[in-house]
C-alpha positions as CSV (number, residue, x, y, z in Angstrom):
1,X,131.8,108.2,127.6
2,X,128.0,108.0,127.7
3,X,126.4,104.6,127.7
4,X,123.1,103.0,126.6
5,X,121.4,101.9,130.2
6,X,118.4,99.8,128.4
7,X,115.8,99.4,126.3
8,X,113.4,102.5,125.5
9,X,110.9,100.7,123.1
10,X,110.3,98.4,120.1
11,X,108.5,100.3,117.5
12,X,107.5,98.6,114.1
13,X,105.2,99.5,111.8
14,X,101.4,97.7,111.4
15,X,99.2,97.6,108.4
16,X,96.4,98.7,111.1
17,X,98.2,99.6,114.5
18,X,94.6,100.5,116.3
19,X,93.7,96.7,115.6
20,X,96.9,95.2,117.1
21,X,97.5,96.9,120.0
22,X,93.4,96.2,120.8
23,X,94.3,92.8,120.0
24,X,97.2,92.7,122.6
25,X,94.7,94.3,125.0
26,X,92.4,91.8,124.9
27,X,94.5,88.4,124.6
28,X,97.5,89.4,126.8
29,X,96.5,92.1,129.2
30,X,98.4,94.8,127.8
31,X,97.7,98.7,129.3
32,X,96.4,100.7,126.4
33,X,96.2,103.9,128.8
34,X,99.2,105.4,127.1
35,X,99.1,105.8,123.3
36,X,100.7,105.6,121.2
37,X,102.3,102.2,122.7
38,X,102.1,100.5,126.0
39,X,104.4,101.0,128.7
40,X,105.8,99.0,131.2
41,X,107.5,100.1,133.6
42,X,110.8,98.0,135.7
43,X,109.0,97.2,138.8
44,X,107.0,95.5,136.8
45,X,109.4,92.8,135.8
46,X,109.3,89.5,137.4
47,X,112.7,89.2,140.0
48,X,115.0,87.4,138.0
49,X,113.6,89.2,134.1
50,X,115.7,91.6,132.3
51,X,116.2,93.2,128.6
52,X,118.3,92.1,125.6
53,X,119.2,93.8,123.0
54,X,120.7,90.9,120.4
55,X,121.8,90.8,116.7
56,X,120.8,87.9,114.8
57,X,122.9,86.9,111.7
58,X,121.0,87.6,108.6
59,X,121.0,84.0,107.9
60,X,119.2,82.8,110.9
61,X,115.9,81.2,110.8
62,X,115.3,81.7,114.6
63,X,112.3,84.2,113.3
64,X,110.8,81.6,111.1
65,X,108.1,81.2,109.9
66,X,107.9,84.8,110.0
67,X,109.6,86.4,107.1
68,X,109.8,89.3,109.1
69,X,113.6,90.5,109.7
70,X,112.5,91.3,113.4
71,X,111.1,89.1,116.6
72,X,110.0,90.5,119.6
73,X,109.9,89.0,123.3
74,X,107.6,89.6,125.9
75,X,107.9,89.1,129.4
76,X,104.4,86.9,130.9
77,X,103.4,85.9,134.3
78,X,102.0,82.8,133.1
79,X,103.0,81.3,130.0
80,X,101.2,78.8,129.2
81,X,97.7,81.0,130.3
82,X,98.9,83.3,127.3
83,X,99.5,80.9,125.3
84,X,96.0,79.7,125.2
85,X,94.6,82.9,125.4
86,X,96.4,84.2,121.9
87,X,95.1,80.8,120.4
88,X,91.6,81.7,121.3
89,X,92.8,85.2,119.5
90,X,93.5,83.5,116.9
91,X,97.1,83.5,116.6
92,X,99.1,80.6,115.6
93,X,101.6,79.0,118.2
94,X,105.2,77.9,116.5
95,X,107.0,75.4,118.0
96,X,107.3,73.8,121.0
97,X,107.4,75.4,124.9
98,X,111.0,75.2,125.8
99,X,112.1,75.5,129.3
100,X,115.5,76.7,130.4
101,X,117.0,77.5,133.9
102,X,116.3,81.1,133.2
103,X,112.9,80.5,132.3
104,X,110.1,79.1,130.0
105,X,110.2,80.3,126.2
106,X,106.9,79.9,124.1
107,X,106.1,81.3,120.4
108,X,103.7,82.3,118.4
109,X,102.5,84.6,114.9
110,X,100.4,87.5,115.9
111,X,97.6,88.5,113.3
112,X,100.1,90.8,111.5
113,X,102.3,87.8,111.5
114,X,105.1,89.2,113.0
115,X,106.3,86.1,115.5
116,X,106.6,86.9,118.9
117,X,108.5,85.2,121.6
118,X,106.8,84.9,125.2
119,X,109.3,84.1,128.6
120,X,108.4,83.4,131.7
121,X,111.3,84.0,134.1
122,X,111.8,81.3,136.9
């Protein structure tokens, strides 16, 4: 039987795509190199990081205040520099950091609004 082995992309659609993937250039580092997304590749991930795939109930209001039926996580080498730096974007954090034993969790509304969920791996 054939498997699914990982993650091949998050795609979503943006009222102006060119805008928000500059944005993510400039306030969190991403490679813009490859169009039409950004790709990272697995030695890049932090020892420790890895992928998941997860189904929310539609009830849940873990993607609030978005009202976006989506969320997206990103992997960062410094939370709470990328934090700041999407602030001074002008993004809006959500939330609280929250620190597990996996890792530090931070949130925040991108300028399409979509809410976006950062982890730093321990």
């Amino acid at each position: 039987m054939a498997k699914v082995v990982g993650v091949g992309g998050v795609f979503f659609k943006s009222p102006d795509p060119d805008r928000l993937v500059a944005w993510y250039g400039r306030w969190l580092g991403m490679d813009l190199a490859e169009q039409p997304g950004v790709s990272f590749r697995p030695g890049s991930m932090p020892k420790g990081g890895f992928t998941v795939w997860g189904p929310f109930a539609a009830s849940t209001d873990y993607f609030s205040p978005s009202t976006l039926p989506f969320m997206f996580n990103l992997v960062v080498d410094d939370l709470d520099g990328a934090l700041c730096q999407v602030v001074e974007g002008g993004a809006r954090l959500v939330g609280e950091v929250e620190e597990y034993s996996f890792g530090r969790f931070g949130w925040f509304l991108d300028p399409d609004g979509n809410k976006v969920e950062l982890w730093q791996p321990r």
